[in-house]
N, C-alpha and C positions, 0 to 999 in steps of 0.2 A: 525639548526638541527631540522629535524620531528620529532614533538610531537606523540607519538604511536596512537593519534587518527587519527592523518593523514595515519600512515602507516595502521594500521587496515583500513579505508577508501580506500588507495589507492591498496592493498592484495586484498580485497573485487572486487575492480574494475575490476580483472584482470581474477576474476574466471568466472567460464561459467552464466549467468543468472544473475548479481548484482543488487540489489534492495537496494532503498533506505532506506525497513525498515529493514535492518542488517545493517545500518551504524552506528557507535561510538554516532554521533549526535538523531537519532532515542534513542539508549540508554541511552542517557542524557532525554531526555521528558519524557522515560515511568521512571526512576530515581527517577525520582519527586513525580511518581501516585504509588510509595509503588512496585515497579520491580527491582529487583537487576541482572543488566546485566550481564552474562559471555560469557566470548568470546574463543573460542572453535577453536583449531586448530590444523591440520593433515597432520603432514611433509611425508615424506618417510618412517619413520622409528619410529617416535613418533604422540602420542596424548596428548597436552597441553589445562587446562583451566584455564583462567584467570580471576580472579570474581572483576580485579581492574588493570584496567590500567595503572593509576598512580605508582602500586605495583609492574606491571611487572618486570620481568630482566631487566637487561641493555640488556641482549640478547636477546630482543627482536625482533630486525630488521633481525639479523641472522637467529630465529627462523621462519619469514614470508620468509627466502630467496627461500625455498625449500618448499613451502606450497602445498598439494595439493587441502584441502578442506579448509572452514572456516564456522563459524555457532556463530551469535548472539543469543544467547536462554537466554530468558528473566523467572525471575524466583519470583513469591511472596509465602510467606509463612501465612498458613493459621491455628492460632490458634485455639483450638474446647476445647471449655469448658470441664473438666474433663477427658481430654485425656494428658496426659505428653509428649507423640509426637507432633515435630512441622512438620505437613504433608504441601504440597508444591505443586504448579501449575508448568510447565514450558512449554513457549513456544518460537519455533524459528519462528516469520515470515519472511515469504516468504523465510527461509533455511530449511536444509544447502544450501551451494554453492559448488558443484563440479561439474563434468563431470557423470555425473548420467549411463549413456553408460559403464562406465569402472567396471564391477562385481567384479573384486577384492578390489579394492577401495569401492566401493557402500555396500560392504556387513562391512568390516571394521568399515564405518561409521556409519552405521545403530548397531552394535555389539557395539560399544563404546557409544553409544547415549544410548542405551539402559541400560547399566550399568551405566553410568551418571544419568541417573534417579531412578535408584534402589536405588542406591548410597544417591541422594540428597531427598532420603526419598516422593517420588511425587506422587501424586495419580495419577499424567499424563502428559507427553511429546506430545506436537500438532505441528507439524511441517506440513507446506505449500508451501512447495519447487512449484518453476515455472515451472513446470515439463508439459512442454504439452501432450493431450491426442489427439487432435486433433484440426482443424481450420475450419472454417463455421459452419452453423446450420445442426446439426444432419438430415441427413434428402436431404439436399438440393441437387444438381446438383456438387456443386465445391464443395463440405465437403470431407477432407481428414482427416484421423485417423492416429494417432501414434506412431508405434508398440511399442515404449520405454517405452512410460507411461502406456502401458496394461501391461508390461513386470515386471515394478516397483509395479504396482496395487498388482499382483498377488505372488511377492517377500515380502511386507510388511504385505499384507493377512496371509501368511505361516507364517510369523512371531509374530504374533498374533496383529499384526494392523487393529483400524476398523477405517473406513470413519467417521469422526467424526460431532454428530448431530447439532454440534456449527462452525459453518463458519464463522470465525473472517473476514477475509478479502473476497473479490468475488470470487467467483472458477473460473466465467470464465469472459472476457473482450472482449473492442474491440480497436483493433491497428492500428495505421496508418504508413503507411512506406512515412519516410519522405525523403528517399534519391529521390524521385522522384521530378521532376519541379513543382515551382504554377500552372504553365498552368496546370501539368498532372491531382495533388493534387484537383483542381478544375474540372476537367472532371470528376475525380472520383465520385464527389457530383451530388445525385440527381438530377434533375433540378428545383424542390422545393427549395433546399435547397441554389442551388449556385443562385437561384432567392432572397433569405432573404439574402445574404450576402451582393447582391451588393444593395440590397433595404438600407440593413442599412446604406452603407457606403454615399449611395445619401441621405439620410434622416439626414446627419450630424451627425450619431454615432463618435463620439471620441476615443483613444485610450491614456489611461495613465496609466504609471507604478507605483503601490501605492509606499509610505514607511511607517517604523512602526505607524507615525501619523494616518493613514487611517486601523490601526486594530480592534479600538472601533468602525467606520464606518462598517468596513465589516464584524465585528460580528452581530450586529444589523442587517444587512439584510441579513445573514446566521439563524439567529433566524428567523427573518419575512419567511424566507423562507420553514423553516423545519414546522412552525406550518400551512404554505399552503399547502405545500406538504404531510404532515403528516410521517414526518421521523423524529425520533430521533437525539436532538444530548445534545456533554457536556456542562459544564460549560464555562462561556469566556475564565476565565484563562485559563484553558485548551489548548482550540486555540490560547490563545496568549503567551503563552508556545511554543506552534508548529511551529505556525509562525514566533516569532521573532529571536525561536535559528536559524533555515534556512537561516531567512532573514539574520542575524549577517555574516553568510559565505558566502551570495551573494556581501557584503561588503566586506569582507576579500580577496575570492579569484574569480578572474574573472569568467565571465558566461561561458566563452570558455571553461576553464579548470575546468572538471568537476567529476577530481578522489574525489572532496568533494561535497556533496550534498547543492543544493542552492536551493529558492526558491522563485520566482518574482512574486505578486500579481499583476493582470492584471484588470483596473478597464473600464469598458466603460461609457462614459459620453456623454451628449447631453445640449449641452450650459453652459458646468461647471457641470450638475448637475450629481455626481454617478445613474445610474440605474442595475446595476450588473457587476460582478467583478469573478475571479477565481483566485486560485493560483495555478500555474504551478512550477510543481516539477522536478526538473533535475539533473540527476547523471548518470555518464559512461554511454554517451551515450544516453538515453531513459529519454524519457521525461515525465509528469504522471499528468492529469487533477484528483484533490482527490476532491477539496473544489470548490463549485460553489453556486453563490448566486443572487438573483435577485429582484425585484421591482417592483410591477404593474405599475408602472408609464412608461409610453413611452413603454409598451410593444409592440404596434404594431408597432413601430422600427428595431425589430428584433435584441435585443441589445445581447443574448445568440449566436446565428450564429456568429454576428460579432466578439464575444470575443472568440471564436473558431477559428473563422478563423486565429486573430491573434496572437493564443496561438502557431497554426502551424509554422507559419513565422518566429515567436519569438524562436522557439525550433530550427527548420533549422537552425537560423545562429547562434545559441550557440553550431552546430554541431550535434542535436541528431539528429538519425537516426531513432527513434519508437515514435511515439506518443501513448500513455496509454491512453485510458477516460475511464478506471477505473470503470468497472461493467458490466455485461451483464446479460441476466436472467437464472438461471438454467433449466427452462422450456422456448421452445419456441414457446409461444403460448398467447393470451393476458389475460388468467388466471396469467401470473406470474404477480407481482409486480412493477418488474422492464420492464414492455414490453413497457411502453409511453417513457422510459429515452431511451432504444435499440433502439426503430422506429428514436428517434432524432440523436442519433450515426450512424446510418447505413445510413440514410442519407449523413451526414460529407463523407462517402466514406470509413469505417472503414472496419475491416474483421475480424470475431469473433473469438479468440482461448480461448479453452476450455483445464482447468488444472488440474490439481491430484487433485485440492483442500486438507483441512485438514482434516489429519490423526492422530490418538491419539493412542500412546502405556502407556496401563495403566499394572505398575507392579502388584497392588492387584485390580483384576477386580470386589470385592465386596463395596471396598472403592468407587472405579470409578461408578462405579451403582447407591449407594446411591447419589453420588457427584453430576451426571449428573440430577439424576431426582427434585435435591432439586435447585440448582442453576440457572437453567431455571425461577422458580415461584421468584427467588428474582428479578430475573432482570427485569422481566415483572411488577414487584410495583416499581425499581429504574427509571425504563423508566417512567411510567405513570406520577411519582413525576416529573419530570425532565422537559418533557411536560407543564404540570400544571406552574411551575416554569416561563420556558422561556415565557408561555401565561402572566402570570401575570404580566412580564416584560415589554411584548410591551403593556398592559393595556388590555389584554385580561379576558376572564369570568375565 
């Protein structure tokens, strides 16, 4: 018999846009960090939340039979000294999941979301539906716009939704469509780029699939990496929280079958030795470069191309048809941030789509005001700590 996390998982699958962070598994990692998941569903004729899977019905499986929407919105509660209210965060990433197209529905969902969070007493609901707005760079020759996400834009506006100044996840990415052949998949690549690939494979790069042994390995050189690059990241546990619940259902259920979210760390090596490593994420379909990490050592091997290339290969025959890498810049121009990580994606052969990004409905917009402006300056001293931290780790100043 399916455990409700599998049905919630395999419901998920079936909606328009599934992503791997509304899965059951997702709301066990953020469980742990102080988020108490609810899982949010919208038959025909009803809207169900359930703040406990274990708690559900027995009617549960009846209740997904007829589903139209679903929505993991994750929720912590935020004590505040001398206030007797417990006021509340919630967020659904990357949902809800429906058919965003369908107005009668769309408006439904949005109307009951909305009272979910009056309800659960929130200073803000941030939801990031995949809701495309358009694909290519603003701008370019092949850039097409569209109409739905302008349609949605201006439907959440009227409803007093603003674009919200915290973008949890990337707004926009670059994707690769994997139903095409190697050969194509390789044409597609720059000829830079398909030159580093075959450089690495003649210069002896390796390819090996890690296990949990190899997570203190690839934390270590996701540390080394964030203090070269200079990007934040958490704690080990954290990631190995991440990684090993994934990894646990890439043991359980095969790579093929993919209504459960799995996750295979991909390590390259050059005579035994690790030099960089990613984890590739896979569910219904679509496959998602999130964690990549690297080594100066053998860098002029080309050991990053190589483990792209075989992330593609590895996702084709587990069936997905999208490859994700997972970031693009909001500006395209090399003032963003992220324009060195873009130039290396677009090489791969990818094609940009640009998202709704987050949106935040705040019931009392004076709570949400103070909230916004105070919570920014925490997190700019939690990161700087955190920094500090991992430097000291690898015996930095």
């Amino acid at each position: 018999m399916e455990s409700n996390s599998e049905i919630w998982n395999a419901l998920i699958a079936s909606l328009p846009n599934p992503h791997f962070l509304q899965t059951s598994e997702w709301a066990q990692v953020k469980a742990k960090y102080g988020w108490a998941p609810h899982y949010a569903l919208w038959s025909e004729d009803k809207f169900s939340v359930f703040s406990d899977q274990s708690s559900a019905t027995e009617n549960w499986s009846l209740i997904t039979d007829h589903c139209m929407a679903a929505c993991l919105i994750l929720k912590r509660t935020i004590p505040i000294r001398g206030l007797s209210a417990r006021l509340s965060v919630l967020y659904a990433p990357k949902g809800p999941l429906l058919n965003w197209a369908d107005e009668s529905l769309r408006a439904r969902v949005l109307d009951d979301l909305q009272t979910f969070a009056k309800k659960q007493g929130a200073i803000f609901l941030k939801i990031d539906p995949d809701v495309v707005l358009g694909t290519g760079v603003p701008g370019a020759q092949d850039a097409l716009e569209e109409s739905g996400g302008a349609d949605l834009q201006a439907e959440l506006t009227r409803r007093g939704w603003g674009h919200s100044a915290d973008q949890i996840q990337f707004r926009n990415s670059v994707t690769m469509d994997l139903t095409q052949s190697e050969a194509e998949l390789l044409a597609r690549m720059k000829q830079k780029t398909r030159y580093n690939v075959r450089l690495a494979e003649k210069k002896g790069m390796r390819l090996r699939v890690g296990t949990t042994d190899d997570l203190p390995m690839l934390f270590k050189m996701y540390a080394e990496t964030s203090v070269r690059d200079g990007f934040a990241i958490r704690d080990e546990n954290y990631y190995k929280t991440v990684w090993g619940l994934f990894m646990q259902k890439s043991e359980k259920f095969p790579v093929s079958s993919l209504q459960s979210p799995v996750v295979e760390p991909l390590i390259a090596e050059v005579d035994g030795e690790p030099v960089a490593g990613l984890f590739l994420f896979m569910f219904a379909g679509r496959a998602y470069y999130v964690y990549g990490m690297s080594r100066e050592a053998h860098r002029e091997k080309m050991p990053t191309y190589f483990l792209q290339w075989e992330a593609m290969k590895y996702a084709k025959a587990a069936r997905c048809t999208v490859y994700d890498l997972w970031g693009a810049p909001e500006i395209f121009d090399e003032s963003d941030s992220m324009w060195g990580v873009y130039r290396f994606k677009e090489g791969l052969g990818g094609r940009v789509v640009r998202t709704l990004g987050a949106w935040d409905y705040a019931p009392n917009r004076f709570t949400y005001k103070l909230y916004s402006e105070i919570i920014p300056r925490v997190l700019d001293v939690m990161r700087a700590r955190g920094k500090s931290k991992i430097m000291r780790s690898l015996g930095g100043a």
